[in-house]
C-alpha positions as CSV (number, residue, x, y, z in Angstrom):
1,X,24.2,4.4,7.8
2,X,22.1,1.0,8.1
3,X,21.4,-0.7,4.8
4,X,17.7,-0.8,3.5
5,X,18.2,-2.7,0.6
6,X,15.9,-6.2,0.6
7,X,17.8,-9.5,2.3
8,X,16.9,-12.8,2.6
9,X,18.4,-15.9,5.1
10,X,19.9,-19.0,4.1
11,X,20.6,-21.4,6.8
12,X,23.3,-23.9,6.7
13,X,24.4,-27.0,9.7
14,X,27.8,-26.1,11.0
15,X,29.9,-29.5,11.0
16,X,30.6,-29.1,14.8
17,X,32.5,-31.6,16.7
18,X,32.4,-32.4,20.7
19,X,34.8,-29.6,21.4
20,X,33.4,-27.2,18.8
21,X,30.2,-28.2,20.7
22,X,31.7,-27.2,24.4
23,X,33.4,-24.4,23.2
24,X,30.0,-23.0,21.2
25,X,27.9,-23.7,24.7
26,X,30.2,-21.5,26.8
27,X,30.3,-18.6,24.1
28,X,26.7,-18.7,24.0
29,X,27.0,-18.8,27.7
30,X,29.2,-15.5,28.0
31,X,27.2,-14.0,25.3
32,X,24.0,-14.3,28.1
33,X,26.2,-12.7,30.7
34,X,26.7,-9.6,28.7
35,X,22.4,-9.4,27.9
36,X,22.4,-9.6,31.2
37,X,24.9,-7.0,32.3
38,X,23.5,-4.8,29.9
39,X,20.2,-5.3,30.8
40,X,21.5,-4.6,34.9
41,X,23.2,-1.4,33.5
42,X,20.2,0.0,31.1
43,X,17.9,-0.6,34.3
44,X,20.0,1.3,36.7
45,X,20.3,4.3,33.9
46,X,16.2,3.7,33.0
47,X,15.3,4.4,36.9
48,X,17.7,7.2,37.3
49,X,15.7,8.8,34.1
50,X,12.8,8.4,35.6
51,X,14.1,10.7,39.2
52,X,14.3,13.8,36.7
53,X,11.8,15.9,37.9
54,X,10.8,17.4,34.5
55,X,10.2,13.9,33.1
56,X,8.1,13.3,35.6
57,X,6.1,16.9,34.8
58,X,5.9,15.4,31.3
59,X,4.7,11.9,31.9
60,X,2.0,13.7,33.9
61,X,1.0,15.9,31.7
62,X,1.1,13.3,28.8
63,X,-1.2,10.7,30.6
64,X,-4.1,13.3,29.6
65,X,-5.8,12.2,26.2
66,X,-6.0,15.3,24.8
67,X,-2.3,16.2,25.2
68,X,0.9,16.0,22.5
69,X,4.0,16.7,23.7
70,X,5.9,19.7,22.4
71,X,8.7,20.6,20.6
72,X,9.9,22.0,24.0
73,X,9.1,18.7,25.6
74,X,10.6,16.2,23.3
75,X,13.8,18.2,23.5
76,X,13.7,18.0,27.2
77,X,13.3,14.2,27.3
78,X,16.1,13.8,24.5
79,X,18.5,15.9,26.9
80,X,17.5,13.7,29.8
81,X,17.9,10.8,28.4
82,X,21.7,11.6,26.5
83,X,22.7,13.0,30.2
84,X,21.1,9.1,31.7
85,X,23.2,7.7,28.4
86,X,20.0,5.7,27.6
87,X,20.7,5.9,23.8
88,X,22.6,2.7,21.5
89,X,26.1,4.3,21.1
90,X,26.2,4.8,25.2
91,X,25.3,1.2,25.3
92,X,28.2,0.3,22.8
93,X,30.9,2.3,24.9
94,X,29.8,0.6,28.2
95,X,30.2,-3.0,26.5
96,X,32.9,-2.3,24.9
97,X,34.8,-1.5,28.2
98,X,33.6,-5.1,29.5
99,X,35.2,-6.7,26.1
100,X,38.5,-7.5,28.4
101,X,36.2,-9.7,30.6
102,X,35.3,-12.0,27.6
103,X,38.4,-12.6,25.7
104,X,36.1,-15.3,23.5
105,X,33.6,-12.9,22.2
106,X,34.7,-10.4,19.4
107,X,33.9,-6.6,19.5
108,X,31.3,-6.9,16.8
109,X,29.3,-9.4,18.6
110,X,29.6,-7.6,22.0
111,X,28.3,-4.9,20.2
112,X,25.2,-6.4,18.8
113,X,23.9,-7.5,21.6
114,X,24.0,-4.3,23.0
115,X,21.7,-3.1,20.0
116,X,19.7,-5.9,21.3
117,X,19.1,-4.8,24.7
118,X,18.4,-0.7,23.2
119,X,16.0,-2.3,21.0
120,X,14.4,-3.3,24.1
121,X,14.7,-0.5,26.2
122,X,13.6,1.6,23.2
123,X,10.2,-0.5,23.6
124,X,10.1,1.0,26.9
125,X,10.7,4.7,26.6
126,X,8.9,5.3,23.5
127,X,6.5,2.2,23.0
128,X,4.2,0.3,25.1
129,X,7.2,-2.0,26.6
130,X,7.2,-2.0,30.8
131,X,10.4,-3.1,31.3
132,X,13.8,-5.0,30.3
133,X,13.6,-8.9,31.4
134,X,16.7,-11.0,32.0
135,X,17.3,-13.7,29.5
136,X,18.0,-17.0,30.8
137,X,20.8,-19.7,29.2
138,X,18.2,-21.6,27.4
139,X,16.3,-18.8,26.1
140,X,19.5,-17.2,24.1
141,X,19.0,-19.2,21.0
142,X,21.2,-16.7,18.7
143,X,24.4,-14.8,18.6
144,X,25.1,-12.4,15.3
145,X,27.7,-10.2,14.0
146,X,27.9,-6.8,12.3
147,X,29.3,-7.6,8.7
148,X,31.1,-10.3,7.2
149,X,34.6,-8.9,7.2
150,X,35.5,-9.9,11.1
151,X,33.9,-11.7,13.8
152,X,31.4,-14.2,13.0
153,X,32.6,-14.7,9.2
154,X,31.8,-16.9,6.2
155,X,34.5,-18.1,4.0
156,X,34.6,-20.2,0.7
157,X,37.4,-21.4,-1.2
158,X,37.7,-23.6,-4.0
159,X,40.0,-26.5,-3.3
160,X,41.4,-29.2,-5.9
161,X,37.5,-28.3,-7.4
162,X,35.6,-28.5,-4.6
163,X,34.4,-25.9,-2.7
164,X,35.7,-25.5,0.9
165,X,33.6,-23.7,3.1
166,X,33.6,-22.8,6.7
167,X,32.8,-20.3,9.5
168,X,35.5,-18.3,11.2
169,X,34.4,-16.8,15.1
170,X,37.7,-15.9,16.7
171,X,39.7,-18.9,17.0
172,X,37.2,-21.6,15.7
173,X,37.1,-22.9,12.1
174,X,33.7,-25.2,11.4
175,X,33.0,-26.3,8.0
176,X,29.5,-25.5,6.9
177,X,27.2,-27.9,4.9
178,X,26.2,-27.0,1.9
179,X,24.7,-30.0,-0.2
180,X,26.0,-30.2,-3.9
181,X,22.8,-30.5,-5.3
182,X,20.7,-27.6,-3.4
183,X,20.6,-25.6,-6.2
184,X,18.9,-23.0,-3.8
185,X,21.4,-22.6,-1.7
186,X,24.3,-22.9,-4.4
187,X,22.7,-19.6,-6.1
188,X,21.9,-17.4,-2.8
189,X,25.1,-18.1,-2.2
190,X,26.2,-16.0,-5.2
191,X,24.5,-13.2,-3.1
192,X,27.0,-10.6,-0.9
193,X,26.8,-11.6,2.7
194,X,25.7,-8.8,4.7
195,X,26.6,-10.5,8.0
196,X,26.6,-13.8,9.4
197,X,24.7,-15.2,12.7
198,X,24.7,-18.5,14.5
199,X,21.7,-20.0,15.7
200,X,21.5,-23.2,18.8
201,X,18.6,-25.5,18.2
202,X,17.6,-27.9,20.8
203,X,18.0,-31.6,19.6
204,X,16.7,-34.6,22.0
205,X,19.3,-34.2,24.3
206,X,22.1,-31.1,23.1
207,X,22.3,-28.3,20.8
208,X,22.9,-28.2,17.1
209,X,24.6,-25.1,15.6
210,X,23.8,-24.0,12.3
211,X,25.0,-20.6,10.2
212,X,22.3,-18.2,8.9
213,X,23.7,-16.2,6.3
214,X,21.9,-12.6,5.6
215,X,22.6,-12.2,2.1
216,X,21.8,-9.2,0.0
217,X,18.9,-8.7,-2.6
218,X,15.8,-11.2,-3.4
219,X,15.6,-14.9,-2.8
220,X,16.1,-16.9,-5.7
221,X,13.2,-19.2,-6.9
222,X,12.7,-22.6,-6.0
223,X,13.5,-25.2,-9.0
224,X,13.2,-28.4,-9.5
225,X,16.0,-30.9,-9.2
226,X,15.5,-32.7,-12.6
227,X,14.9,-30.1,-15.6
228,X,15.8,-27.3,-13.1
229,X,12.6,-25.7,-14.3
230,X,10.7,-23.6,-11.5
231,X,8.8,-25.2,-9.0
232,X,5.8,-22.3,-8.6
233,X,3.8,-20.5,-11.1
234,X,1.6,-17.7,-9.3
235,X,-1.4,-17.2,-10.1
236,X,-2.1,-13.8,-11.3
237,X,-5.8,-13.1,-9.8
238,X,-7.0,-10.7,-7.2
239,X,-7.6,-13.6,-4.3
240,X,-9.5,-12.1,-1.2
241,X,-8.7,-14.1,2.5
242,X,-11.0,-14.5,5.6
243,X,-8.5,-16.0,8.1
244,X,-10.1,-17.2,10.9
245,X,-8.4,-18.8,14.3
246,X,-8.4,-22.5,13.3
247,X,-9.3,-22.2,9.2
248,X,-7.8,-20.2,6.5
249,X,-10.6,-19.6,3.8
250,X,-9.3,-18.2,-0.1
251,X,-11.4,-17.6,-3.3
252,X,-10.7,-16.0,-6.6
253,X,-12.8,-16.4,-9.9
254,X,-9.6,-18.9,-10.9
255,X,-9.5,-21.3,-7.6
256,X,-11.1,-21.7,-3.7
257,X,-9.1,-23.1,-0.7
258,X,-10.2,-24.2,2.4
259,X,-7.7,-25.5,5.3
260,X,-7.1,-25.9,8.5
261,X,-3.6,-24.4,9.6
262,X,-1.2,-26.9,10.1
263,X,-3.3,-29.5,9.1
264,X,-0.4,-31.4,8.0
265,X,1.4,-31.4,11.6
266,X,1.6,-34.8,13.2
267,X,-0.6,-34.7,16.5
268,X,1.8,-34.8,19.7
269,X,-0.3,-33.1,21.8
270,X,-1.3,-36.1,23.5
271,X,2.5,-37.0,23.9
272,X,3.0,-34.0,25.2
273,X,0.6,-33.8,28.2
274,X,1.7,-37.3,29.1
275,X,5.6,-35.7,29.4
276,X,3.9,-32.7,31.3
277,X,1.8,-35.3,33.8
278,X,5.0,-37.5,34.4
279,X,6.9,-34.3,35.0
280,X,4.8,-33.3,37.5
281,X,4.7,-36.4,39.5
282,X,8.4,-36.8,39.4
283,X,8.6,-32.8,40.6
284,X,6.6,-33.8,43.8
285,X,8.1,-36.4,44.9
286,X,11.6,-34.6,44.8
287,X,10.1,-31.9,46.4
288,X,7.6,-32.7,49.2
289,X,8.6,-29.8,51.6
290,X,7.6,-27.4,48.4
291,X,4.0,-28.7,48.2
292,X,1.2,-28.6,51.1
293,X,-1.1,-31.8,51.9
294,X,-3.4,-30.7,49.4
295,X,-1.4,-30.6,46.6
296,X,-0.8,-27.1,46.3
297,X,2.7,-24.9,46.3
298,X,3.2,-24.1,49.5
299,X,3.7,-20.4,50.3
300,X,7.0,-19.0,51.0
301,X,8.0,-16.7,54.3
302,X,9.8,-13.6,54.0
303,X,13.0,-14.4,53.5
304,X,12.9,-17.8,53.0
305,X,13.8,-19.2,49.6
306,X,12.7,-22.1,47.7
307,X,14.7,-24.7,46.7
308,X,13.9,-27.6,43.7
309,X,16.0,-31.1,43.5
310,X,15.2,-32.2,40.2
311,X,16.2,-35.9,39.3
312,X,17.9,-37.5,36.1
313,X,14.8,-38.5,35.5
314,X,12.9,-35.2,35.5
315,X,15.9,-33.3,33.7
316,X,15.8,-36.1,31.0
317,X,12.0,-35.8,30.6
318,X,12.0,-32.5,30.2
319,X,14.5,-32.5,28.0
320,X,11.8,-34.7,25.7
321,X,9.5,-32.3,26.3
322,X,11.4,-29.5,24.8
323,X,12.4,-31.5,22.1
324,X,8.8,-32.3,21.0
325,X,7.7,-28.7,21.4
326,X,10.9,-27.9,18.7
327,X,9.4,-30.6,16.5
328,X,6.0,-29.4,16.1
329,X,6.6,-25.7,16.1
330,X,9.0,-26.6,13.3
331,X,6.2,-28.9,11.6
332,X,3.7,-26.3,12.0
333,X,5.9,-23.7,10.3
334,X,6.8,-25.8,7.2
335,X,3.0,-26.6,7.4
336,X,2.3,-22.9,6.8
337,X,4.7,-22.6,4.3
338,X,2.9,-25.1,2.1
339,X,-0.6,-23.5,2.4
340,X,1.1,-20.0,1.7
341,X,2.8,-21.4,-1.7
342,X,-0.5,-23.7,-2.7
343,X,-2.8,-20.2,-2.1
344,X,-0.9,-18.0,-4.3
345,X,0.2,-20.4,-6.8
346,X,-3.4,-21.6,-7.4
347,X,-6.0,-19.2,-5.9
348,X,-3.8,-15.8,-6.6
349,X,-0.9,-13.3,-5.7
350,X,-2.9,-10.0,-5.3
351,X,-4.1,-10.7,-1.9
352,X,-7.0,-8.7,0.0
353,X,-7.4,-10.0,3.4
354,X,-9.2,-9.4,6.2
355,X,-7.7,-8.0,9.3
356,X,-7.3,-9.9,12.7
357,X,-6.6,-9.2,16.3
358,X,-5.6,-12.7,16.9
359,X,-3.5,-11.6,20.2
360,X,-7.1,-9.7,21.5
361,X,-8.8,-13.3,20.6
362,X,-6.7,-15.3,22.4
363,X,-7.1,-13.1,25.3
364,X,-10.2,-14.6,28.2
365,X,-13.8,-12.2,27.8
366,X,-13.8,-9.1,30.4
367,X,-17.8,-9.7,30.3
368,X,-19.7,-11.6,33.2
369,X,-22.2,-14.2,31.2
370,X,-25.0,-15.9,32.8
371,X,-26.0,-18.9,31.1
372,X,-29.8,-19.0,31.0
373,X,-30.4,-22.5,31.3
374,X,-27.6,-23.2,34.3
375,X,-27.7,-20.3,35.8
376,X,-23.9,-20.5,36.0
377,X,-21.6,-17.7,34.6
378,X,-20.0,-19.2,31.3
379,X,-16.6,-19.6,31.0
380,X,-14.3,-16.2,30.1
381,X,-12.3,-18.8,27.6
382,X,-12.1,-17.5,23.8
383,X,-9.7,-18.8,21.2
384,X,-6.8,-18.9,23.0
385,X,-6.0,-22.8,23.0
386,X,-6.7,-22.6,18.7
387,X,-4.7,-19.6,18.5
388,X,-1.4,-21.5,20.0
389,X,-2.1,-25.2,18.1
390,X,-2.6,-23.6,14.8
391,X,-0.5,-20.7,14.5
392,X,-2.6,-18.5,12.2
393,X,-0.5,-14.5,12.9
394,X,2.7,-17.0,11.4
395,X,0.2,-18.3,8.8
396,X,-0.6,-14.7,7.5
397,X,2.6,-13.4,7.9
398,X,4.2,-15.9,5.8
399,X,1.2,-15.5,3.4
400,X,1.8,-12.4,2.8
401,X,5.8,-12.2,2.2
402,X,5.0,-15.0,-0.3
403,X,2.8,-12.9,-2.4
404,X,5.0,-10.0,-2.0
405,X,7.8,-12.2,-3.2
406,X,5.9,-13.5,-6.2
407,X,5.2,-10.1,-7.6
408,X,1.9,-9.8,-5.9
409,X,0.1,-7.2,-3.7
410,X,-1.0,-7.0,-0.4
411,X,-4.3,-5.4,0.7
412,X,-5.5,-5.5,4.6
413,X,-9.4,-4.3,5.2
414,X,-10.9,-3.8,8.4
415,X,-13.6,-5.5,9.0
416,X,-15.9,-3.5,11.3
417,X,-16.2,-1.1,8.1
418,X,-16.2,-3.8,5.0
419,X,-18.6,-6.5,6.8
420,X,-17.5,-9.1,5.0
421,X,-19.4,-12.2,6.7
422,X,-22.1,-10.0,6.5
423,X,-22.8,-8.6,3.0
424,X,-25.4,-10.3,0.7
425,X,-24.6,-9.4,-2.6
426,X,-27.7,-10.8,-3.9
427,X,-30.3,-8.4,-2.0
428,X,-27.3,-6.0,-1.4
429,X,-27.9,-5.6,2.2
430,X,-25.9,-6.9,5.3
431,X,-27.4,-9.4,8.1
432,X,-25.2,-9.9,11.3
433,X,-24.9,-14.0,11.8
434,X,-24.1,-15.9,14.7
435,X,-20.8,-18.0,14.1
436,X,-22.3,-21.2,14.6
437,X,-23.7,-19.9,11.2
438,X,-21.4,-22.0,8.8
439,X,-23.2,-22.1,5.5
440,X,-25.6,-18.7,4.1
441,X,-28.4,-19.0,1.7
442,X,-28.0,-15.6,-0.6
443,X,-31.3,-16.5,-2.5
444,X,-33.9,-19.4,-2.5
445,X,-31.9,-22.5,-3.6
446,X,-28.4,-20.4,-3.8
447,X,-26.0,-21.6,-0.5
448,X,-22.7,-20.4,0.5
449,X,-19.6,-21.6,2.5
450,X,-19.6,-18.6,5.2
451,X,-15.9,-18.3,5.4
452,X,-15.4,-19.0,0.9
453,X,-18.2,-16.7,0.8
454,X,-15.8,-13.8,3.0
455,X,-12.8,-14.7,1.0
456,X,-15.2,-14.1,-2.4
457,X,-16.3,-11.2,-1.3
458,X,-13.1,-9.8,-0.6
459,X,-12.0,-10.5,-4.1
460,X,-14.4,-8.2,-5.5
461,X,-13.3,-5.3,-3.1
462,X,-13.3,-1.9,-4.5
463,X,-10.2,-0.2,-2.8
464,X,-10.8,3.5,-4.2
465,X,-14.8,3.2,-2.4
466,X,-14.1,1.3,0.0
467,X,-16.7,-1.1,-0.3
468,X,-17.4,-4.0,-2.3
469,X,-18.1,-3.9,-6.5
470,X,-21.8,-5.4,-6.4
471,X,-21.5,-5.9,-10.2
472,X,-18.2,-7.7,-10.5
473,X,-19.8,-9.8,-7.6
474,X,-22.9,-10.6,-9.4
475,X,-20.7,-11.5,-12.8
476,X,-18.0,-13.6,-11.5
477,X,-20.8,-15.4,-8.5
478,X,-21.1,-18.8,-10.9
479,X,-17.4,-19.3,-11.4
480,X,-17.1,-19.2,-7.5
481,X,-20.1,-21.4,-6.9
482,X,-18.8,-24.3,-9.7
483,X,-15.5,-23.9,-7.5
484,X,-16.9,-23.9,-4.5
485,X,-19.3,-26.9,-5.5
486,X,-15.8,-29.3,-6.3
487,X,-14.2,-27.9,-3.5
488,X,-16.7,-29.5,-1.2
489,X,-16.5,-32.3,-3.1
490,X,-12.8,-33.0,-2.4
491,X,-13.5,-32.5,1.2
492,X,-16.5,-34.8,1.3
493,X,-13.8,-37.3,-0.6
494,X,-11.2,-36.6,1.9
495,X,-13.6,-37.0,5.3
496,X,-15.3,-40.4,4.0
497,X,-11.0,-41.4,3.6
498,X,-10.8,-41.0,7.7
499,X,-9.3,-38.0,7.4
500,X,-10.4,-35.0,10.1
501,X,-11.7,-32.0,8.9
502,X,-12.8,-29.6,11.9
503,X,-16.6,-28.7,12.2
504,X,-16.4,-24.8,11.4
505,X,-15.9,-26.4,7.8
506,X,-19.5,-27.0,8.0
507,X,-19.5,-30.2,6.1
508,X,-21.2,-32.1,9.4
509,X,-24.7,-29.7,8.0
510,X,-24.3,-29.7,4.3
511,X,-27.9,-28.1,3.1
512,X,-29.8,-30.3,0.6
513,X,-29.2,-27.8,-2.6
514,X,-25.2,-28.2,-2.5
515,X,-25.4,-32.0,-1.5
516,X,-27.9,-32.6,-4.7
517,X,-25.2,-30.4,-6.5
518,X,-22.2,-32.8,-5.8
519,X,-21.9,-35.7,-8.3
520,X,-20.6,-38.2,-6.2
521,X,-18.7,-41.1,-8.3
């Protein structure tokens, strides 16, 4: 039976040296063989599945919207699919028959990956997967084991007073950093280990190897090195979030945030599309008999294959590349663990926020525009390029395990029925806004943030109606507006500073009422 009580990670550097660095490569590299294999194997069983000619009657049947498969059906497919031996224990007798052919892999880890690949495969039969994809050497980034008794191990002994820790994998024996005054890490690590993994992570020019511990229970809270006193307070205040694709907006009656995700990150875009450019020129002139005289790829004949000579140069740039991609995903995602801690620790840690599609946003329009004044169609584009420089699912996620982890609540509205942007809750009526809409007047002299207003809104969300408490609205409206007011006021501060704040913040278009408002020093 699988555990279901809560975990947490806790990451730690292995101390590898150059042959604890070889060896770790070609595990990892016969640990992508056996994906692979499996992946071969649960394809071959998946296509035979699919010959049954009562699956088929089934699939046909069920591609009707009105239909529900049976009890009678079900229990046909579960019969067809034991026979095919497309289930996770099938997949753990067929690797563990191939364990001979990889002497440096233990039983456990073999075994895992197999889970792996029925994970997978379980997308395809019974969610909205296609099919299973082969996993390239580069793109295996993680091995793990089953529990922490053999295998991939932990171990820590005390030694003349110190404490002597390393990982154990079948013949290798790496000490494990653990600094001696990460009191974090000294207290998870007080936790039972559930089981171990080991993660690659590309560095400049090689991998660096590091041991992620699942331990049992609750993470510990952060302290502070010098009084060991904890480093957050939450705040205990219903906070309602509008999360949009390049800002996060938060308001409660006790604090207001407004931020751009990531805003922290160091910009390397523009050091990344120079890597990209010299790439590309480097790939052409290796490769002229790949590329027609106009610059495009040239198209293959049938069975003709193509072939790419890549030079020192190219393999070394693009080895830059992919460590600057590493550095700012990894920026990014300390970025949004900031914003997550400074939102519930000041705003609140009972969230209500707004749901979003952020995958359906990043997708191009299906609708044909004409542009009236061109006469051109406009461009299909929507939100992708925001949606992959700022991160904002990770933002959200991360938001909301850090209120569940501070004691808080987590409550998701839709949007198409609560009409957030929308509601006035002045006149009590909703008015549909363009987005270029950035700042709302409620009343005659009374002026909103669009996106603080959402977040406000949300805040005062009646979960048991399902709409929004006028009344608590209407009492708790000034404390919002005197936050709101010194908000701006901090963002005015910071622009005039030559920092960049983006233009959805509205504060290129300030109306007069909030700038006579502001005190300015």
């Amino acid at each position: 039976m699988r555990s279901k009580t809560p975990s947490f990670t806790l990451r730690c550097r292995l101390q590898t040296t150059v042959p604890d660095d070889r060896e770790m490569d070609h595990r990892f590299f016969l640990a992508q063989r056996v994906y692979n294999c499996m992946v071969k194997e649960a394809t071959r069983r998946f296509n035979f599945y699919c010959l049954n000619p009562q699956v088929k009657a089934i699939w046909k049947r069920n591609r009707k919207k009105s239909y529900e498969l049976t009890k009678e059906d079900k229990a046909i497919l579960k019969e067809a699919r034991e026979a095919n031996g497309l289930e996770e224990n099938a997949f753990h007798a067929y690797l563990t028959k191939q364990n001979a052919q990889y002497p440096q892999l233990d039983a456990n880890t073999i075994q895992k990956i197999g889970t792996t690949v029925w994970q997978g495969m379980s997308s395809v039969l019974f969610g909205k997967g296609r099919k299973l994809h082969f996993k390239r050497y580069e793109d295996l980034f993680s091995v793990e084991g089953k529990d922490n008794r053999c295998g991939i191990t932990f171990r820590s002994l005390d030694v003349d007073g110190h404490s002597d820790r390393r990982m154990h994998w079948k013949g290798l024996n790496i000490p494990v950093r653990v600094r001696t005054r990460d009191m974090y890490a000294i207290e998870a690590l007080t936790h039972r280990i559930k089981y171990c993994r080991i993660i690659r992570i590309w560095y400049k020019h090689r991998y660096r190897y590091y041991l992620e511990l699942i331990l049992e229970g609750n993470p510990p809270p952060k302290r502070n090195r010098q009084d060991g006193s904890l480093r957050h307070h939450p705040a205990q205040a219903v906070a309602g979030v509008d999360p949009g694709t390049s800002v996060l907006a938060a308001a409660s009656i006790v604090g207001v945030a407004l931020k751009e995700y990531g805003e922290e990150v160091e910009r390397i875009d523009e050091r990344i599309a120079a890597l990209q450019e010299k790439m590309d020129r480097s790939r052409r002139a290796n490769n002229p008999q790949n590329y027609m005289p106009d610059g495009q790829i040239r198209r293959m004949k049938r069975g003709e294959k193509r072939v790419w000579n890549n030079s020192k140069t190219y393999i070394r740039t693009r080895s830059e590349l992919r460590h600057l991609h590493r550095v700012r995903a990894a920026k990014l995602k300390q970025a949004h663990y900031i914003t997550a801690n400074q939102i519930v620790d000041e705003v609140g840690c009972n969230l209500v926020i707004e749901k979003m599609n952020f995958a359906a946003l990043a997708k191009r329009s299906r609708k044909n525009k004409i542009n009236a004044e061109t006469g051109l169609p406009n461009s299909k584009k929507r939100f992708g390029n925001s949606i992959r420089l700022h991160g904002p699912g990770q933002q959200i996620t991360l938001l909301k395990w850090r209120a569940l982890q501070a004691g808080g609540t987590v409550l998701e509205v839709d949007p198409r029925t609560a009409k957030g942007s929308q509601y006035n809750p002045f006149t009590d009526t909703y008015e549909k806004v363009g987005l270029d809409v950035r700042w709302k007047e409620l009343i005659p002299g009374i002026w909103a943030q669009r996106d603080l207003l959402t977040g406000y809104l949300y805040s005062c969300y009646d979960q048991e109606k399902q709409c929004f408490d006028r009344e608590k609205c209407l009492h708790d409206f000034p404390k919002f507006y005197a936050l709101q007011i010194m908000l701006i006021y901090r963002l005015i501060k910071r622009k005039e500073a030559g920092l960049k704040t983006p233009s959805c913040m509205g504060l290129d278009d300030l109306p007069a009422p909030i700038l006579n408002a502001i005190t300015f020093d």
